[in-house]
NUDO-994487 format. One line per field, with one value per atom (N, C-alpha, C, O, CB): residue number from 1; residue in one letter; atom name; x, y, z. Coordinates in Angstrom, 1 decimal. Glycine has a CB too. Example, Ala and Ser with C-alpha at 12.3 -4.5 7.8 and 13.67 -1.06 7.14 Angstrom:
! NUDO-994487
resi: c(1,1,1,1,1,2,2,2,2,2) .
resn: c(A,A,A,A,A,S,S,S,S,S) .
name: c(N,CA,C,O,CB,N,CA,C,O,CB) .
x: c(13.2,12.3,13.2,14.2,11.3,12.8,13.7,12.9,13.4,14.1) .
y: c(-5.7,-4.5,-3.3,-3.3,-4.5,-2.2,-1.1,0.0,1.1,-0.6) .
z: c(7.8,7.8,7.8,8.5,9.0,7.1,7.1,7.9,8.0,5.7) .
This chain:
! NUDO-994487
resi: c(1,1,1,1,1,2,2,2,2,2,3,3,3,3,3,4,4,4,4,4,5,5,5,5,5,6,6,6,6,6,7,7,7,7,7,8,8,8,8,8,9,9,9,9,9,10,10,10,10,10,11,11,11,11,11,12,12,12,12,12,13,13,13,13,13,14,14,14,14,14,15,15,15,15,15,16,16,16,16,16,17,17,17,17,17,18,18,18,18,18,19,19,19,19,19,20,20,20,20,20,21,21,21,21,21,22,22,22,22,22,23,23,23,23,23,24,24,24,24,24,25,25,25,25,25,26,26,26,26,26,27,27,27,27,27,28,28,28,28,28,29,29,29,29,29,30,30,30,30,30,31,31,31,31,31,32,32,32,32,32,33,33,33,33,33,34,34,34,34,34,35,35,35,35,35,36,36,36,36,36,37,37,37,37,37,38,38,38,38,38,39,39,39,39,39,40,40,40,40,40,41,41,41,41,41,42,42,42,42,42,43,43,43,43,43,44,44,44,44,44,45,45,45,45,45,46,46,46,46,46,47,47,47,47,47,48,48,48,48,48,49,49,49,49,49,50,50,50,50,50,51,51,51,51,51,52,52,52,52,52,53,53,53,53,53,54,54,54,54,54,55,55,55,55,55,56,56,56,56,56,57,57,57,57,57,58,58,58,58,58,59,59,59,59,59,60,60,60,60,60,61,61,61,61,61,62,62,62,62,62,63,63,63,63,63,64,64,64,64,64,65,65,65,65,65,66,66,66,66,66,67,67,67,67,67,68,68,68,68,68,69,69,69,69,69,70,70,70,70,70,71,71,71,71,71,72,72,72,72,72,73,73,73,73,73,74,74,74,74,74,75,75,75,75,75,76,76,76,76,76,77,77,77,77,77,78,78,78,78,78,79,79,79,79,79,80,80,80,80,80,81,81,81,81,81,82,82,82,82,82,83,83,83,83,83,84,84,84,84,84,85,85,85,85,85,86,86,86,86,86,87,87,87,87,87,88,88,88,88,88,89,89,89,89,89,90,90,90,90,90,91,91,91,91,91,92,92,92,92,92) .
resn: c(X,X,X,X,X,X,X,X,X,X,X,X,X,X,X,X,X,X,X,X,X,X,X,X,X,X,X,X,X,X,X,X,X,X,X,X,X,X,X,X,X,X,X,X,X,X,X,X,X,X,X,X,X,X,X,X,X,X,X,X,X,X,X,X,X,X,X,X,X,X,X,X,X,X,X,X,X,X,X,X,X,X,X,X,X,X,X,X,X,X,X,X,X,X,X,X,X,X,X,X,X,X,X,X,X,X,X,X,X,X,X,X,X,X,X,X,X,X,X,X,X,X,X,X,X,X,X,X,X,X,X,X,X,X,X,X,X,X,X,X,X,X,X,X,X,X,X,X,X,X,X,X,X,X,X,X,X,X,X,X,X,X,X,X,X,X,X,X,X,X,X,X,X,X,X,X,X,X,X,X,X,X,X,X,X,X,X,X,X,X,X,X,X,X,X,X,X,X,X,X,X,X,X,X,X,X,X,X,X,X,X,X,X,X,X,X,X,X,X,X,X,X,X,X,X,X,X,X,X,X,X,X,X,X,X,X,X,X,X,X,X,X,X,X,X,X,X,X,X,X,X,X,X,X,X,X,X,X,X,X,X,X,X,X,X,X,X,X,X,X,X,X,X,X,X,X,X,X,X,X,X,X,X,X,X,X,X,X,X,X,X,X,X,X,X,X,X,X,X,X,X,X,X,X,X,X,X,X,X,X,X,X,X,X,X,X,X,X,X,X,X,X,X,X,X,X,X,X,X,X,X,X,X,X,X,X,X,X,X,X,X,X,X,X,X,X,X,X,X,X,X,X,X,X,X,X,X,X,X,X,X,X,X,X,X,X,X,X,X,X,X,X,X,X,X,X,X,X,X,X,X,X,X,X,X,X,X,X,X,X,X,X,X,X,X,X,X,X,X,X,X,X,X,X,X,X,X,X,X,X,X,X,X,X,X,X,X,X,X,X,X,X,X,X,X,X,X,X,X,X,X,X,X,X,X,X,X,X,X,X,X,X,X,X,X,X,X,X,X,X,X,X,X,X,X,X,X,X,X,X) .
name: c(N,CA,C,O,CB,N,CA,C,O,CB,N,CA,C,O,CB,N,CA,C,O,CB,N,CA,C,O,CB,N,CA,C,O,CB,N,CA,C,O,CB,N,CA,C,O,CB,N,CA,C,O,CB,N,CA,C,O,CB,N,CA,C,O,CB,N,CA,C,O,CB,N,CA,C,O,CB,N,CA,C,O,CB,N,CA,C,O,CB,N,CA,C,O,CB,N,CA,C,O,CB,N,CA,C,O,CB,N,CA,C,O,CB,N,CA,C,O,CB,N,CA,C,O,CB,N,CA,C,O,CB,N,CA,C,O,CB,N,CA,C,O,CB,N,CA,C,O,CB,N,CA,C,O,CB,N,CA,C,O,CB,N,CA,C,O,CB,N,CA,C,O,CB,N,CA,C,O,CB,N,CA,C,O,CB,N,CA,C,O,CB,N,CA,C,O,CB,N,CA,C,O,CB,N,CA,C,O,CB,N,CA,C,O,CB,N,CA,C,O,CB,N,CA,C,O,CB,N,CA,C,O,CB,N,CA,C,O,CB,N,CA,C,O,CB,N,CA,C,O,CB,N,CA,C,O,CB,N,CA,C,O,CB,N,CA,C,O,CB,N,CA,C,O,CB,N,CA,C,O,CB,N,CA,C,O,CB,N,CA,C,O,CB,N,CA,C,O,CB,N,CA,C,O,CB,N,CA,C,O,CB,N,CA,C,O,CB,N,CA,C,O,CB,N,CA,C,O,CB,N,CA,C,O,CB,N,CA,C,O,CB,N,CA,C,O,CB,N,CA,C,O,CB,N,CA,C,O,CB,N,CA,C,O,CB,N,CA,C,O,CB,N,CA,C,O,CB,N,CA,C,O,CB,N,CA,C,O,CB,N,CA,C,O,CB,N,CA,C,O,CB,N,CA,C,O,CB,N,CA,C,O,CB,N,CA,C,O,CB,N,CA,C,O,CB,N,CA,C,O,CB,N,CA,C,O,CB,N,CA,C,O,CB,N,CA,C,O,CB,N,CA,C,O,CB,N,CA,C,O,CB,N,CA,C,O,CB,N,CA,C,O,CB,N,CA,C,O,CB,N,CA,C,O,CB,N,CA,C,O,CB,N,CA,C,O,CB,N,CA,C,O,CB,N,CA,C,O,CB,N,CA,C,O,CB,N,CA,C,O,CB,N,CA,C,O,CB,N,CA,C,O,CB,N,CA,C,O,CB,N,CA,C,O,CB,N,CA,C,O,CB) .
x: c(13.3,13.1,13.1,12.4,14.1,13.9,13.4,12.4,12.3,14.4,11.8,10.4,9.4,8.4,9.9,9.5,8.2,7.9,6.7,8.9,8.6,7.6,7.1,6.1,8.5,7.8,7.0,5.7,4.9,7.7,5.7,4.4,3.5,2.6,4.5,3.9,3.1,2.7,1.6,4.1,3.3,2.9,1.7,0.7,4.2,2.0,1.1,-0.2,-0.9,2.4,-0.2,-0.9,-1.7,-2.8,-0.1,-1.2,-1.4,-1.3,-1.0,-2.6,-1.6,-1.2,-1.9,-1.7,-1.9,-2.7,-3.4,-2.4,-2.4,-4.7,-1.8,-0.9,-1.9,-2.7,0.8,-1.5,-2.4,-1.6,-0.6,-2.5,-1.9,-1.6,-0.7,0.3,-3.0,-0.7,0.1,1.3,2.2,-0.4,1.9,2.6,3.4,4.6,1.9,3.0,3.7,4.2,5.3,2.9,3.5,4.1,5.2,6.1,3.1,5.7,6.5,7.3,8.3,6.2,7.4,8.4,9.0,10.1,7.6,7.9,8.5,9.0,9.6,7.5,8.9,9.5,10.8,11.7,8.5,11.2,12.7,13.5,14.7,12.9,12.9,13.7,14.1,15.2,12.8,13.3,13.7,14.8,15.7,12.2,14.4,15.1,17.0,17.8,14.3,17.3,17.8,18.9,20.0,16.7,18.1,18.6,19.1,20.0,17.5,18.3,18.4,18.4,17.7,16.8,19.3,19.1,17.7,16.7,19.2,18.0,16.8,16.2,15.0,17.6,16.5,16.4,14.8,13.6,17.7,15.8,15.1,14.0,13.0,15.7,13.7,12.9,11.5,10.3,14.0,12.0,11.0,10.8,9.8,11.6,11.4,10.9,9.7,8.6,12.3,9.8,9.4,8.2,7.4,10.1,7.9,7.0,5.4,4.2,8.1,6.5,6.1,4.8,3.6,7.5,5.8,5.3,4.2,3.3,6.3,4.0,3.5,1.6,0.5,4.7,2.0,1.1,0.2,-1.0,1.9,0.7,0.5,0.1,-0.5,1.7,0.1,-0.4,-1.8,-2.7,0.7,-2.0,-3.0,-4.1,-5.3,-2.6,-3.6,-4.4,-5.4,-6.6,-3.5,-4.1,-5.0,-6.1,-7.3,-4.0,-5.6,-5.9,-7.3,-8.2,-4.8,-7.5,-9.0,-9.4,-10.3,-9.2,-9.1,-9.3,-10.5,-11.6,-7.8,-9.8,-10.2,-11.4,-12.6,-8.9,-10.9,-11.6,-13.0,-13.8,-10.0,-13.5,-14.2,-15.0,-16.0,-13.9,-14.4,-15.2,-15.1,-15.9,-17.0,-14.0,-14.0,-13.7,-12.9,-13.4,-14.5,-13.9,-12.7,-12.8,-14.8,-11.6,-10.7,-10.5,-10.4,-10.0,-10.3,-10.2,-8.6,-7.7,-10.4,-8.9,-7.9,-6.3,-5.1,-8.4,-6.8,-5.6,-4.9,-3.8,-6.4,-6.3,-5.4,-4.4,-3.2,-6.7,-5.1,-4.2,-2.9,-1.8,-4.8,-2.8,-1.4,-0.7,0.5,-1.7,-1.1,-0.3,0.2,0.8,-0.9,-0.5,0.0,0.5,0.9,-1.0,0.5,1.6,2.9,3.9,1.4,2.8,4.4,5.0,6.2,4.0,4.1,4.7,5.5,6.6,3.7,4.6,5.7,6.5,7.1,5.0,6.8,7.4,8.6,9.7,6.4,8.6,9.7,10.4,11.7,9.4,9.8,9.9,10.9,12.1,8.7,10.0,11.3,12.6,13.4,10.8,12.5,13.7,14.9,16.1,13.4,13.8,15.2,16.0,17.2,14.5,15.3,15.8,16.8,17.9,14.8,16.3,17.3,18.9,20.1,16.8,17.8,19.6,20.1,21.1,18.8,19.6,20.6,21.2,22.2,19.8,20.7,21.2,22.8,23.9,19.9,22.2,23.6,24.4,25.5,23.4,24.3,25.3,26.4,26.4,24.7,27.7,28.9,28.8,28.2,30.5,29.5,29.8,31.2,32.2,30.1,31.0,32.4,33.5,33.0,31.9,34.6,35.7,36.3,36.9,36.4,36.5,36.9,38.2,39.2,37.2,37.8,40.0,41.0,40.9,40.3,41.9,43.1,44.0,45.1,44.0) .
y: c(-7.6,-7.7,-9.2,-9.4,-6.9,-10.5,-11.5,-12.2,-13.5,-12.3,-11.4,-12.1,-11.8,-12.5,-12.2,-10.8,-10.1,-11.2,-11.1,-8.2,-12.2,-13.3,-14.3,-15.1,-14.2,-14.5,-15.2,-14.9,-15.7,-15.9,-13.4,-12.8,-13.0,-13.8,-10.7,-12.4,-12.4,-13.9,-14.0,-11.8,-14.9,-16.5,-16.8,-17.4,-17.5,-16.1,-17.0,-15.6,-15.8,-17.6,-14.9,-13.8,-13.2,-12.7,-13.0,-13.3,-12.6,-10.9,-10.2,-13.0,-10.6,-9.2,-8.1,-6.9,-8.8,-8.9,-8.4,-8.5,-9.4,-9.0,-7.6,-7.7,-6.8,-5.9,-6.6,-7.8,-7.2,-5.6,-5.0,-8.7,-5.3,-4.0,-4.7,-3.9,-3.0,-5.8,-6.4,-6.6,-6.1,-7.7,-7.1,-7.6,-6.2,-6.2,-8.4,-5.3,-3.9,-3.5,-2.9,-2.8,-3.8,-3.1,-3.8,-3.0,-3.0,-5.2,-6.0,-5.5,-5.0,-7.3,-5.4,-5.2,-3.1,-2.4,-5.9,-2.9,-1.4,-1.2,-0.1,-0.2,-2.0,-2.4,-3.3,-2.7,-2.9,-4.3,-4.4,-3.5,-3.6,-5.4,-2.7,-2.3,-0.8,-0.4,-2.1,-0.3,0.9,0.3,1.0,1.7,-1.1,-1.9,-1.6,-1.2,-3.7,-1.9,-1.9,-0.5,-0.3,-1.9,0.1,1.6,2.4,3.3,2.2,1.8,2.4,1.2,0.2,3.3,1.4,0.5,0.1,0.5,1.5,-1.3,-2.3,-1.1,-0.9,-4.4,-0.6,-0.2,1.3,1.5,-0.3,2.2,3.1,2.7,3.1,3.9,1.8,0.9,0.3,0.4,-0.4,0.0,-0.4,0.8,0.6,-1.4,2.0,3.2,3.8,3.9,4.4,4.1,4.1,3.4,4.1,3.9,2.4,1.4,1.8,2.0,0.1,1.8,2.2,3.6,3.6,2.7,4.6,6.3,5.6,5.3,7.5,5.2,4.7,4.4,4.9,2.7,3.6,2.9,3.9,3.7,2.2,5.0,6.0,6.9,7.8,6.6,7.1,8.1,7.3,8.1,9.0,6.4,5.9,5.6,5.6,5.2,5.2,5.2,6.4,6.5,5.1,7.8,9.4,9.2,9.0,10.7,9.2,9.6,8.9,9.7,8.9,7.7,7.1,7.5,8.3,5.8,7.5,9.0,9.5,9.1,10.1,10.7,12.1,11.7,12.0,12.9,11.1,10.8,9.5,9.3,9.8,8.7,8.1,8.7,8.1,7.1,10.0,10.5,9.2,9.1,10.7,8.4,7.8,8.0,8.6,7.1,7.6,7.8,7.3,6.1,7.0,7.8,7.2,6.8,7.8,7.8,5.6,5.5,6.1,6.2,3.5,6.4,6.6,5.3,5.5,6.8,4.4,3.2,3.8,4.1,1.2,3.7,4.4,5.6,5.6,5.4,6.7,7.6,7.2,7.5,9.4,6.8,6.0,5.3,5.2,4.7,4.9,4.1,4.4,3.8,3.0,5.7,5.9,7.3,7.9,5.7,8.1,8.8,8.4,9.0,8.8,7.0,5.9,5.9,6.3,3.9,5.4,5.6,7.0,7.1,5.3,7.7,8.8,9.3,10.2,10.0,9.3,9.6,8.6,9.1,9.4,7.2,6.4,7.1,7.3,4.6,7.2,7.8,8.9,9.0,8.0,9.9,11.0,11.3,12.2,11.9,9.9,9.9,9.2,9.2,9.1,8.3,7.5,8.6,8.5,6.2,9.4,10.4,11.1,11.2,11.5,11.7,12.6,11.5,11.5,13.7,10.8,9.2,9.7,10.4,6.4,9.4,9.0,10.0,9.9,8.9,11.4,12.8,13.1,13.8,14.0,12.1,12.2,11.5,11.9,11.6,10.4,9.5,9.6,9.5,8.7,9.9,10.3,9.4,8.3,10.1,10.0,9.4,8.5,8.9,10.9,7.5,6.4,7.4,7.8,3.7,7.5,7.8,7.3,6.3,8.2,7.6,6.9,6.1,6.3,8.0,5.2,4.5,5.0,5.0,3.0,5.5,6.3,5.4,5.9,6.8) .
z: c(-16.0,-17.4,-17.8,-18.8,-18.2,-17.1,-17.7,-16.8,-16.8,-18.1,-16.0,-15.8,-16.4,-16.2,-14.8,-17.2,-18.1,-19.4,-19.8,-18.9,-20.0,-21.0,-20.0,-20.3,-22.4,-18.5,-18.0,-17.0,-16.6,-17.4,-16.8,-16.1,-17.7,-17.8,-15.2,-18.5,-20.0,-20.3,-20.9,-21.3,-20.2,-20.4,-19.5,-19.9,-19.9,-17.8,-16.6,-16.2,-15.2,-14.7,-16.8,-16.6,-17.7,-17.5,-16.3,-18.8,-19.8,-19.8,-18.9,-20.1,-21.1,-21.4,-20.1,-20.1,-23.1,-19.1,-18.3,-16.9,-16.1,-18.2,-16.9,-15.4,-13.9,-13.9,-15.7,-12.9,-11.8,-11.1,-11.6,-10.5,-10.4,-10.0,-8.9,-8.6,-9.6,-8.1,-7.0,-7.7,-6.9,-6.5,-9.1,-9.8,-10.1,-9.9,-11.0,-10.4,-10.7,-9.8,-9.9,-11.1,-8.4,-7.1,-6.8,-6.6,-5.8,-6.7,-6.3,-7.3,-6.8,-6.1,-8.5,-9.2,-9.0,-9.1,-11.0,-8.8,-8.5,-7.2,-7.1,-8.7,-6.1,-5.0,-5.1,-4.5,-4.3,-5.6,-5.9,-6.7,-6.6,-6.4,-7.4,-8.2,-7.2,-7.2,-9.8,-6.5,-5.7,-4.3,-3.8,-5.2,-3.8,-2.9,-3.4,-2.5,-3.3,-4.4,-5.4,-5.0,-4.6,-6.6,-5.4,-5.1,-3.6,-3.4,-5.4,-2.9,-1.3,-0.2,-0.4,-0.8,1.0,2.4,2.1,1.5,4.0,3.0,3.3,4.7,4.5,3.9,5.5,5.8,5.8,6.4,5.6,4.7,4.3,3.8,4.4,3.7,2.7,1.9,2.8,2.5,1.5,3.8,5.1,5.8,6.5,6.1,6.0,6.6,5.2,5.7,7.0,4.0,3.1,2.9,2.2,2.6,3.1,3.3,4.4,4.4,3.8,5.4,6.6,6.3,6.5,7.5,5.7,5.2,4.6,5.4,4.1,3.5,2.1,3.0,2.8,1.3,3.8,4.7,5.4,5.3,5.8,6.1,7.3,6.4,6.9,8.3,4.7,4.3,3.4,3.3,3.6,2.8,2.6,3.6,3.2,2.1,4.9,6.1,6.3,6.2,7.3,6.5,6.2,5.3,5.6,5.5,4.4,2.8,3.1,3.4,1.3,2.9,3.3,4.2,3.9,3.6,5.6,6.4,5.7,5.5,6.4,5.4,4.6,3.7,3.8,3.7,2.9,1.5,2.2,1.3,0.0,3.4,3.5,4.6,5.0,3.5,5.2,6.4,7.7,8.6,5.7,7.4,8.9,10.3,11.0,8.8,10.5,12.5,13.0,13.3,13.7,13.1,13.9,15.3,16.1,13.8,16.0,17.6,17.9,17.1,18.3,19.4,19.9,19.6,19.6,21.3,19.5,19.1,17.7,17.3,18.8,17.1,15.3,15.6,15.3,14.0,16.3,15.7,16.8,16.3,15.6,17.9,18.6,17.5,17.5,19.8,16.8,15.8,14.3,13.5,15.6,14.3,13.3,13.6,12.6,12.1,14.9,15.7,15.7,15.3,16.9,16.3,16.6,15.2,15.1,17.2,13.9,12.8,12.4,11.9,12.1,12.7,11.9,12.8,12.2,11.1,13.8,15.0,14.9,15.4,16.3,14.4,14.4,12.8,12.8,14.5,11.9,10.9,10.9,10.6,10.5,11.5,12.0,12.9,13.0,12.4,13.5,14.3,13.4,13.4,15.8,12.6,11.7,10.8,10.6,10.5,10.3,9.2,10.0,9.5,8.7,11.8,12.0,12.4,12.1,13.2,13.0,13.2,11.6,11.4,13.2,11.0,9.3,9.0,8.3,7.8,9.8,9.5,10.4,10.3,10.1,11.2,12.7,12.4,12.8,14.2,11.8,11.3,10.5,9.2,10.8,11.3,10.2,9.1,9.2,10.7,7.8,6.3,6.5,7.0,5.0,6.2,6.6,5.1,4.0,6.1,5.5,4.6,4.0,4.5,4.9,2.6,1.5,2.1,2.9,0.2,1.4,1.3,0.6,-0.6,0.5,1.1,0.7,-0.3,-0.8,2.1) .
Protein backbone atom coordinates (compact mmCIF):
# COMPACT_ATOMS: atom_id res chain seq x y z
CA UNK A 1 0.00 0.00 0.00
CA UNK A 2 2.81 2.58 0.21
CA UNK A 3 4.04 1.89 -3.08
CA UNK A 4 0.77 2.52 -4.77
CA UNK A 5 1.40 6.87 -5.00
CA UNK A 6 4.68 5.83 -6.19
CA UNK A 7 3.61 3.13 -9.00
CA UNK A 8 0.76 6.03 -9.58
CA UNK A 9 3.62 8.90 -9.82
CA UNK A 10 6.13 6.54 -12.27
CA UNK A 11 3.33 4.76 -14.08
CA UNK A 12 0.40 6.49 -14.08
CA UNK A 13 -3.23 5.57 -13.47
CA UNK A 14 -2.21 2.85 -16.08
CA UNK A 15 -0.68 -0.04 -14.15
CA UNK A 16 1.03 -2.92 -16.16
CA UNK A 17 -0.27 -6.41 -15.60
CA UNK A 18 3.65 -7.38 -14.45
CA UNK A 19 3.19 -4.74 -11.56
CA UNK A 20 -0.08 -6.54 -10.26
CA UNK A 21 1.56 -9.90 -10.46
CA UNK A 22 4.60 -8.91 -8.31
CA UNK A 23 2.51 -7.33 -5.94
CA UNK A 24 -0.03 -10.35 -5.75
CA UNK A 25 2.99 -12.47 -5.44
CA UNK A 26 4.47 -10.89 -2.21
CA UNK A 27 1.51 -10.52 -0.78
CA UNK A 28 0.65 -14.46 -1.01
CA UNK A 29 4.71 -14.97 -0.28
CA UNK A 30 3.51 -13.41 2.87
CA UNK A 31 1.14 -15.92 3.70
CA UNK A 32 2.82 -19.34 2.86
CA UNK A 33 6.62 -21.06 2.89
CA UNK A 34 9.10 -19.73 0.40
CA UNK A 35 8.92 -22.98 -0.31
CA UNK A 36 5.26 -23.77 -1.26
CA UNK A 37 5.22 -20.24 -3.07
CA UNK A 38 7.89 -21.70 -5.51
CA UNK A 39 6.00 -25.06 -5.82
CA UNK A 40 3.01 -22.80 -6.65
CA UNK A 41 4.87 -20.95 -9.10
CA UNK A 42 6.17 -23.96 -10.59
CA UNK A 43 2.07 -25.35 -11.01
CA UNK A 44 1.14 -21.75 -12.31
CA UNK A 45 3.82 -22.42 -15.10
CA UNK A 46 2.85 -26.26 -16.06
CA UNK A 47 -0.64 -25.19 -16.38
CA UNK A 48 -0.38 -22.24 -18.69
CA UNK A 49 2.16 -24.30 -20.72
CA UNK A 50 -1.09 -27.00 -21.14
CA UNK A 51 -3.54 -24.38 -21.49
CA UNK A 52 -1.64 -22.86 -24.69
CA UNK A 53 -1.21 -26.40 -25.46
CA UNK A 54 -4.88 -26.89 -25.96
CA UNK A 55 -5.97 -23.50 -26.79
CA UNK A 56 -3.04 -23.12 -29.87
CA UNK A 57 -3.23 -26.65 -31.23
CA UNK A 58 0.56 -27.02 -30.53
CA UNK A 59 2.81 -29.84 -31.03
CA UNK A 60 4.55 -30.93 -28.12
CA UNK A 61 8.29 -32.73 -28.35
CA UNK A 62 9.10 -35.41 -26.37
CA UNK A 63 11.60 -32.93 -24.10
CA UNK A 64 8.30 -30.84 -23.24
CA UNK A 65 6.24 -33.20 -22.03
CA UNK A 66 9.62 -34.71 -19.79
CA UNK A 67 9.52 -31.51 -18.30
CA UNK A 68 6.58 -30.75 -17.57
CA UNK A 69 6.06 -34.57 -16.27
CA UNK A 70 9.25 -33.80 -13.81
CA UNK A 71 7.23 -30.69 -12.86
CA UNK A 72 4.27 -32.12 -11.63
CA UNK A 73 5.80 -35.24 -10.44
CA UNK A 74 8.17 -32.98 -8.11
CA UNK A 75 5.02 -31.16 -7.30
CA UNK A 76 3.31 -34.19 -6.02
CA UNK A 77 5.98 -35.58 -4.09
CA UNK A 78 6.43 -32.24 -2.29
CA UNK A 79 2.72 -32.21 -1.14
CA UNK A 80 2.94 -35.83 -0.02
CA UNK A 81 6.60 -34.87 1.87
CA UNK A 82 4.46 -31.89 3.48
CA UNK A 83 1.72 -34.48 4.25
CA UNK A 84 4.53 -36.77 6.01
CA UNK A 85 6.02 -34.22 7.83
CA UNK A 86 5.19 -34.24 11.63
CA UNK A 87 3.55 -30.80 13.08
CA UNK A 88 6.44 -29.40 15.52
CA UNK A 89 4.54 -29.14 19.16
CA UNK A 90 3.47 -26.33 20.81
CA UNK A 91 5.62 -24.97 23.79
CA UNK A 92 4.26 -26.00 27.04
Amino acid sequence: MLLVPVAILLEGVKFSPSYLQSAVSYVILQMVSPVTHSVGNCVKRVVVIIASVIFFQTLVSPIDSLGTTMALTGVFLHSKAKQLKPKPKAAS
